[in-house]
DORO-400001 format. One record per residue: residue number from 1; residue in one letter; x, y, z of N, C-alpha, C in turn. Coordinates in Angstrom, 1 decimal, padded with zeros to 4 digits, always signed. Each point is the difference from the previous one (the first is absolute). Last residue first. Example, Ala and Ser with C-alpha at 12.3 -4.5 7.8 and 13.67 -1.06 7.14 Angstrom:
DORO-400001
R   n res n_east n_north   n_up ca_east ca_north  ca_up c_east c_north   c_up
R   2   S +012.8  -002.2 +007.1  +000.9   +001.1 +000.0 -000.8  +001.1 +000.8
R   1   A +000.3  -005.7 -000.1  -000.9   +001.2 +000.0 +000.9  +001.2 +000.0
//
This chain:
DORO-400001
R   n res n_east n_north   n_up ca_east ca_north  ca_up c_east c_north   c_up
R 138   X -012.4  +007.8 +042.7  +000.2   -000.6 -001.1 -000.8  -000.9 -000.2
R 137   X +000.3  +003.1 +003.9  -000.4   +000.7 -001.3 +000.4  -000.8 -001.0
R 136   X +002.8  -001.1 +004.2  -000.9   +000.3 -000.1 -000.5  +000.8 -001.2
R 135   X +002.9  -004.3 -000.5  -000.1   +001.8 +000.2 -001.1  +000.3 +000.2
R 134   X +001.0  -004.4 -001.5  -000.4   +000.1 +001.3 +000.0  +001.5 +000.5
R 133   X +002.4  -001.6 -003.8  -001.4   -000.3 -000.2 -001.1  +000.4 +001.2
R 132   X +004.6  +002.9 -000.7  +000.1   -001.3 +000.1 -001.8  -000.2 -000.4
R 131   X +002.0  +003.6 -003.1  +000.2   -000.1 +001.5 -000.9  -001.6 +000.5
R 130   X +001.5  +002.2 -004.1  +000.9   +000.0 +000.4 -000.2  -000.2 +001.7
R 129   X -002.6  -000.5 -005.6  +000.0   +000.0 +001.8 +001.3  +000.0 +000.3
R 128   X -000.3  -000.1 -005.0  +000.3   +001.3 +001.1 -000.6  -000.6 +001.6
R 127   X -000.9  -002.8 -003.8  +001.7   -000.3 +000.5 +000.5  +001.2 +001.2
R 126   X -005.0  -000.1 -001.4  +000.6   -001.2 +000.7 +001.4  -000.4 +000.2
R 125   X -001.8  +002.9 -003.5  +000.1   +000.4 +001.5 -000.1  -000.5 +000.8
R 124   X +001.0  -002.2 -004.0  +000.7   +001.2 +000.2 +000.1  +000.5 +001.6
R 123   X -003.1  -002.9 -001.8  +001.2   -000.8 +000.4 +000.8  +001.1 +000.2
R 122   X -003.6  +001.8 -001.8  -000.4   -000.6 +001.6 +001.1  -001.3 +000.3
R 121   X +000.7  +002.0 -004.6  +000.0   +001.3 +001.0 -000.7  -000.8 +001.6
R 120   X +000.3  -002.8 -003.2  +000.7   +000.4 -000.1 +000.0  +001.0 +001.0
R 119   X -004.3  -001.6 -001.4  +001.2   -001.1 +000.5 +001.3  +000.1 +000.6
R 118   X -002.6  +003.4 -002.4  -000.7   +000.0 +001.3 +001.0  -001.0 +000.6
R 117   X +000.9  +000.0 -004.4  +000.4   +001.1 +000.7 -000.4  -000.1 +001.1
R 116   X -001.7  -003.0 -002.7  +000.6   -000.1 +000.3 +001.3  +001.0 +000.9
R 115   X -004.5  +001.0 -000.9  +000.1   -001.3 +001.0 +001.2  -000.6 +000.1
R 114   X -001.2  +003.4 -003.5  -000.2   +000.4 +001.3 +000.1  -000.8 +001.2
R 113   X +000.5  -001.5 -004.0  +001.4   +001.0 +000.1 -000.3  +000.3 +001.4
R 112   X -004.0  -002.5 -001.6  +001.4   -000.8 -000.2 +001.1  +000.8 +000.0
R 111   X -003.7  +002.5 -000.5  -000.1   -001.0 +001.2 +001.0  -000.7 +000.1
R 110   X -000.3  +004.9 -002.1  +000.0   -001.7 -000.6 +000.0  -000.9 +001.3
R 109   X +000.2  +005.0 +000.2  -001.7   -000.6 -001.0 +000.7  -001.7 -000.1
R 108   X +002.0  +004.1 +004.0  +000.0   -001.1 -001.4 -001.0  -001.4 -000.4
R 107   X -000.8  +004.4 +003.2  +000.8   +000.1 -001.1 +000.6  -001.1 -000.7
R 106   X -002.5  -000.1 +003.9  -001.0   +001.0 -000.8 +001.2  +000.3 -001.0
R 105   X +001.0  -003.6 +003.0  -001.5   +000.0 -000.8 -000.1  +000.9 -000.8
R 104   X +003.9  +000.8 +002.4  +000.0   -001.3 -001.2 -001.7  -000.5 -000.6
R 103   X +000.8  +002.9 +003.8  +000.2   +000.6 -001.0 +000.3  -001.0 -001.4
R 102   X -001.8  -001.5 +003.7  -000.9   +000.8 -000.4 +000.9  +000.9 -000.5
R 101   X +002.7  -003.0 +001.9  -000.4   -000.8 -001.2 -001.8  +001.0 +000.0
R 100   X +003.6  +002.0 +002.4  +000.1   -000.6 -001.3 -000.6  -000.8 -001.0
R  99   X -000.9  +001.4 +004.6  -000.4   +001.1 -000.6 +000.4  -000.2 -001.7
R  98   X +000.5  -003.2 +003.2  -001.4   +000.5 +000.1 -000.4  +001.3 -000.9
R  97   X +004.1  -001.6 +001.1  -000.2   -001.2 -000.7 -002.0  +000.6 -000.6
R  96   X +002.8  +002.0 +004.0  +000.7   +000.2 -002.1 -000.6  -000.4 -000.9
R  95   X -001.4  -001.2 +004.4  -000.4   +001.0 -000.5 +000.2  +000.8 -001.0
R  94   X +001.9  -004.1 +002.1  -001.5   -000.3 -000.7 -000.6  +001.4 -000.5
R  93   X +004.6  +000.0 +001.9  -000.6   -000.8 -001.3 -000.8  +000.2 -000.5
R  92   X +000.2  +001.6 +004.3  +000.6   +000.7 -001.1 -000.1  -000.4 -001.6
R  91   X -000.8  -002.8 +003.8  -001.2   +001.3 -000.2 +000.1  +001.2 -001.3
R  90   X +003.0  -003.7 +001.5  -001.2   -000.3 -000.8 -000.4  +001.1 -000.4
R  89   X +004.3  +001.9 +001.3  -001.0   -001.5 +000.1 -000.7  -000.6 -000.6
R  88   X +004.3  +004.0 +000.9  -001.0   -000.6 -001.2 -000.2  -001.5 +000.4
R  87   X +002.7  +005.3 +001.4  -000.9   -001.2 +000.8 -001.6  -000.7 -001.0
R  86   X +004.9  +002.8 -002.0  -001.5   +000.6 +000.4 -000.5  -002.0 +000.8
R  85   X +004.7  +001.0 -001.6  -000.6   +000.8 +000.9 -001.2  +000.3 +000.5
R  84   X +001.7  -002.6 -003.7  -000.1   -001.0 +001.5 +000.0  +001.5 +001.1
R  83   X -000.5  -000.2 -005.0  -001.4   -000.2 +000.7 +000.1  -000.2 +001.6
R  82   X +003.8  +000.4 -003.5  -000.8   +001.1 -000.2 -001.4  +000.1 +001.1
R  81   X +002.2  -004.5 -000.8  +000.9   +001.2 +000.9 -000.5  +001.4 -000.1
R  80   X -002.0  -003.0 -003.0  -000.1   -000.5 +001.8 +000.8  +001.0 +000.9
R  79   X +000.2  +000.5 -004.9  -001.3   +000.2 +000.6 +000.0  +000.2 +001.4
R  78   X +003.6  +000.4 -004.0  +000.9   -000.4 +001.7 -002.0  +000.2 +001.3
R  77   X +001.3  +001.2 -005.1  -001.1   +000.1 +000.5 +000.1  -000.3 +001.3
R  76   X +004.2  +001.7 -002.9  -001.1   -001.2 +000.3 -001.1  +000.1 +001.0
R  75   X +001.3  +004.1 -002.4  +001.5   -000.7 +000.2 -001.3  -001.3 +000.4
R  74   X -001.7  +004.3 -001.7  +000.6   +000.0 +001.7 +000.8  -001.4 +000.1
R  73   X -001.1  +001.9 -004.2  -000.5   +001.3 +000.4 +001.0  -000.7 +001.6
R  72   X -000.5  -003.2 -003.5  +000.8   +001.0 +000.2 +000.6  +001.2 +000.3
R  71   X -003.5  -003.1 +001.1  +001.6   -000.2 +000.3 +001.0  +000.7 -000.7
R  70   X -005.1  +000.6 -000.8  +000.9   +000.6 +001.7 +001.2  -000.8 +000.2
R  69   X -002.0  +000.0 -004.3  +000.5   +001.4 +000.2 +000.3  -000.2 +001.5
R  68   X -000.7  -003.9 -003.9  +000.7   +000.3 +001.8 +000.6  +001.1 +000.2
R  67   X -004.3  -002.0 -003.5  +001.1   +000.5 -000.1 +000.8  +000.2 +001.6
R  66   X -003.7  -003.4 -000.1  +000.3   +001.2 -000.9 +001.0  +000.8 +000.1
R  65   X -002.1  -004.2 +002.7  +000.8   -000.5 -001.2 +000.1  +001.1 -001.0
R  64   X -001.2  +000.2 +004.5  -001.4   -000.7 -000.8 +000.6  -000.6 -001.4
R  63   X +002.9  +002.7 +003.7  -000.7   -001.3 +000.2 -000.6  -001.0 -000.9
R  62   X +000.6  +004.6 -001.1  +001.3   -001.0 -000.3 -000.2  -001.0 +000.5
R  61   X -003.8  +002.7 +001.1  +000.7   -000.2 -001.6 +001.0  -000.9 -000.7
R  60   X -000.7  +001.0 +005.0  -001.3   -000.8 -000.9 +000.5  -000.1 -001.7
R  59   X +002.7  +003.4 +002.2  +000.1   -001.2 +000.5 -000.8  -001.5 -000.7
R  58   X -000.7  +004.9 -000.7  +000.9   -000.3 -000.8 +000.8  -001.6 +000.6
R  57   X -004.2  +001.9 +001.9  -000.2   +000.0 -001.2 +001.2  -000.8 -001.0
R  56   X +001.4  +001.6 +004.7  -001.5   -001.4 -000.4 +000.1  -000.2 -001.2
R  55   X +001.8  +003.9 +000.8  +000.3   -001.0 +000.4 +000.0  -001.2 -000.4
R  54   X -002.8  +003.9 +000.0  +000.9   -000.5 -001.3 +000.9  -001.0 +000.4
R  53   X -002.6  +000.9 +003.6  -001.0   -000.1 -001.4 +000.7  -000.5 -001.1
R  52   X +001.7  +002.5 +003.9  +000.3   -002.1 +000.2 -000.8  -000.5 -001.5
R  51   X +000.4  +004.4 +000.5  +001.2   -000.2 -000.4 -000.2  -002.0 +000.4
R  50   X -003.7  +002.9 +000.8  +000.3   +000.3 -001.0 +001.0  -001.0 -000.5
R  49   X -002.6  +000.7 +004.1  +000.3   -001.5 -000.5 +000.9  +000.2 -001.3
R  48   X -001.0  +003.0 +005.0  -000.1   +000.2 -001.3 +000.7  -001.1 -000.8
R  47   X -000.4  -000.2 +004.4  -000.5   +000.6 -000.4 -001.3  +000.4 -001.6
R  46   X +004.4  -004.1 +002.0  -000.8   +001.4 -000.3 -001.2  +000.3 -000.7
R  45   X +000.7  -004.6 +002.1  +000.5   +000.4 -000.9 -000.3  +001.7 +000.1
R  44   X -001.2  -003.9 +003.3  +001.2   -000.1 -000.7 +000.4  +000.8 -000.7
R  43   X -004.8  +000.0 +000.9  +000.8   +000.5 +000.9 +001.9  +000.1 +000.1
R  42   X -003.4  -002.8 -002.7  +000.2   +001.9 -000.2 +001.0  +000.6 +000.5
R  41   X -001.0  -004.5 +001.0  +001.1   +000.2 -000.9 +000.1  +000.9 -000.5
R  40   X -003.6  -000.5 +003.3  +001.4   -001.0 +000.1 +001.0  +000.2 -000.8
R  39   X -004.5  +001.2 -001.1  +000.9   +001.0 +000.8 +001.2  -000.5 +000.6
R  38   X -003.9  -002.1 -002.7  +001.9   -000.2 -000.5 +000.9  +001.3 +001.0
R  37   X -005.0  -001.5 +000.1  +000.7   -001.0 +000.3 +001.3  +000.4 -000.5
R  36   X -002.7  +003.3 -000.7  +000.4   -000.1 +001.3 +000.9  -001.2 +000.6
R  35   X -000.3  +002.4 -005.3  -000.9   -000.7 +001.2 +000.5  -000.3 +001.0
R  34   X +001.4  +003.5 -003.0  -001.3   +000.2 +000.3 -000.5  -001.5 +000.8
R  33   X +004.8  +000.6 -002.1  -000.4   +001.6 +001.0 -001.7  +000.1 +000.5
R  32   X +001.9  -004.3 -002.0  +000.7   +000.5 +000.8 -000.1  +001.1 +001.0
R  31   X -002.0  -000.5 -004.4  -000.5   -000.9 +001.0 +000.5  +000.2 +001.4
R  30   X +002.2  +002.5 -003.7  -001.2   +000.5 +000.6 -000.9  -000.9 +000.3
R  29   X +003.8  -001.8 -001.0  +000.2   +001.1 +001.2 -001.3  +000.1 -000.1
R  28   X -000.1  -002.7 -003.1  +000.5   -000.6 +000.9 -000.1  +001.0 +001.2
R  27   X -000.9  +001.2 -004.5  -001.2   -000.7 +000.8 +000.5  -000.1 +001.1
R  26   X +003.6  +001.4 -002.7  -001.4   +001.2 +000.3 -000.6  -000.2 +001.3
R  25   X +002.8  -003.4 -002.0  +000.4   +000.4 +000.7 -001.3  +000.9 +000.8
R  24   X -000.9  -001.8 -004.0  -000.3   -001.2 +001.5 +000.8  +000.7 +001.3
R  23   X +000.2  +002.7 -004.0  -001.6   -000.2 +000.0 +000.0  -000.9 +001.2
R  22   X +004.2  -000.1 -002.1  -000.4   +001.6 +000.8 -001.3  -000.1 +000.6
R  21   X +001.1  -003.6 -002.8  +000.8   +000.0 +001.0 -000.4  +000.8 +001.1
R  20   X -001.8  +000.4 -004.2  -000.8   -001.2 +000.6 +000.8  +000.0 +001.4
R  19   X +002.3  +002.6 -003.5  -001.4   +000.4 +000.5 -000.5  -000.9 +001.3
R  18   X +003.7  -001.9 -001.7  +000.1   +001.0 +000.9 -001.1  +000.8 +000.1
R  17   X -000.5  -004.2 -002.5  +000.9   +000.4 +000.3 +000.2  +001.2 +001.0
R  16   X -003.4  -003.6 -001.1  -000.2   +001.2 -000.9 +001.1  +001.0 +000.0
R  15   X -000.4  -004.9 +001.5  -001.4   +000.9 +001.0 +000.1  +001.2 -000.7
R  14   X +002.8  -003.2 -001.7  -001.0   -000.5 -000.3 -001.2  +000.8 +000.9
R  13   X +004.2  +001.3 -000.2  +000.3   +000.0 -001.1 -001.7  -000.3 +000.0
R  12   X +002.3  -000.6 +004.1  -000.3   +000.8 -000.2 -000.6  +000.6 -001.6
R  11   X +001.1  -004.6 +001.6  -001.0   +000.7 +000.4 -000.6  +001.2 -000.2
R  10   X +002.6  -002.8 -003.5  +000.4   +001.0 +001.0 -001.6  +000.4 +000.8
R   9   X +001.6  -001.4 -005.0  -001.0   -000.9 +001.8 +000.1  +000.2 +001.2
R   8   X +002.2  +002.4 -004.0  -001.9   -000.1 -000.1 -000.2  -000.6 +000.8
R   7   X +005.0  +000.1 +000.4  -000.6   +001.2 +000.4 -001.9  +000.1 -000.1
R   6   X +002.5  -003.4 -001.8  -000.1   -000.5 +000.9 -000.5  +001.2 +001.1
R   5   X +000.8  -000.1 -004.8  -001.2   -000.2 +000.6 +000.0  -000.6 +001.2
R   4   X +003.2  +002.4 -001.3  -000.8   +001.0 -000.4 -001.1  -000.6 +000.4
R   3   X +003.9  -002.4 +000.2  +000.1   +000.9 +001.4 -001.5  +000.5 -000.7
R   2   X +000.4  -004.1 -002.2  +000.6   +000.9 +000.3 -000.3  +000.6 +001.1
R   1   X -000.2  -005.2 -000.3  -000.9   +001.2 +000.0 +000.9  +001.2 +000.0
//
């Protein structure tokens, strides 16, 4: 398989590429910033979401199999260590998770991309807990 078509199967390739990207991102915070079940992980983050926004966006992207503006913007994604400052449980998890996969509903049309990304991303935030199972709040 060339690189060109191995770039079309690309999760990211098959949900609509970076439009589509921005759009789950979008969705994601401003869940984040409006439902209650996720004040847990609001609370983690400034104020103001702008700069984690692009972030993200450019993260997901590369993640998802599209071009790799945040490595070469920020060097390896080094996830887990980026995450081990902030106190991450279930709770935490499940509330990432909560807000992602209603942004994955309302932005990607294909069921089969969407599920398998959903798959993905909730193995994901399941690699970020960093605190024991028995923690209070997990």
């Amino acid at each position: 398989m060339s690189d060109t078509e191995q770039q079309a199967t690309t999760a990211y390739a098959l949900m609509g590429g970076q439009p589509t990207v921005d759009s789950l991102v979008d969705s994601f915070y401003d869940r984040m910033d409006s439902l209650p079940d996720a004040a847990v992980i609001r609370a983690m983050h400034t104020a103001d979401l702008t700069d984690i926004r692009i972030v993200l966006k450019k993260y997901l992207g590369e993640w998802l199999g599209g071009p790799k503006h945040y490595s070469s913007e920020r060097g390896h994604p080094m996830l887990r260590a980026r995450h081990l400052p902030f106190p991450i449980g279930n709770a935490e998890r499940d509330a990432w998770m909560l807000c992602m996969n209603g942004a994955l509903d309302a932005t990607v049309a294909q069921a089969e991309v969407r599920e398998h990304i959903r798959t993905a991303l909730s193995n994901l935030a399941g690699h970020m807990r960093n605190l024991p199972e028995d923690a209070p709040g997990t």
